[in-house]
N, C-alpha and C positions, 0 to 999 in steps of 0.2 A: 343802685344799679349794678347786676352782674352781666359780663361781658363772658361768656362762653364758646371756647373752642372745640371744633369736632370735625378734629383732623383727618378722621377717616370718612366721615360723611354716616356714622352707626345711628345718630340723633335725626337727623335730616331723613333717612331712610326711614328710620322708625314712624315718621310722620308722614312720610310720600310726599316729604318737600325737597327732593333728588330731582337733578337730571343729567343725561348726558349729555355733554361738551364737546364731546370728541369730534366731532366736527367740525368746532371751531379750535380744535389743539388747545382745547382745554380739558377734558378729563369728565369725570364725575365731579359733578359739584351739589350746592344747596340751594335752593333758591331762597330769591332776598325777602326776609320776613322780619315783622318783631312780633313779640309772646310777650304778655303780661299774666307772671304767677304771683298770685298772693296766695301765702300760706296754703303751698303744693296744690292750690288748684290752677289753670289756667281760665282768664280772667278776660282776655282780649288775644286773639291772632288777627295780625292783619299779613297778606300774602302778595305782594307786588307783582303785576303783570310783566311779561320780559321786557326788559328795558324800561321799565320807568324806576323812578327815587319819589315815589308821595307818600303810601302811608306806611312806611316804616322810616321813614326821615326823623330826626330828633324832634324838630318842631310837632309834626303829626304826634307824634308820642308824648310831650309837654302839654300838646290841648287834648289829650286824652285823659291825661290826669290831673290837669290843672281843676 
């Protein structure tokens, strides 16, 4: 498992998983996802509706690949 940072939001943009915050005096942010790559291809996106924690939860990601 790699934990990936993208401090500027260049990643998140790149994929149109940005939004703005500023509204809530948050800023530009990401939205909450997990990506599974195997050997540079992507394999699994799942993309969380605002406000929820399902499927990019560890567990969700465990019976993914379990």
């Amino acid at each position: 498992v790699t934990l990936l940072a993208d401090g500027n939001g260049d990643f998140s943009d790149s994929l149109g998983l940005s939004f703005d915050g500023s509204s809530f005096g948050l800023g530009k942010r990401g939205k909450r996802f997990v990506m599974v790559i195997d050997n540079c291809k992507v394999t699994h996106l799942a993309i969380e509706k605002p406000g929820s924690f399902e499927v990019s939860s560890a567990e969700s990601l465990l019976k993914l690949l379990g």
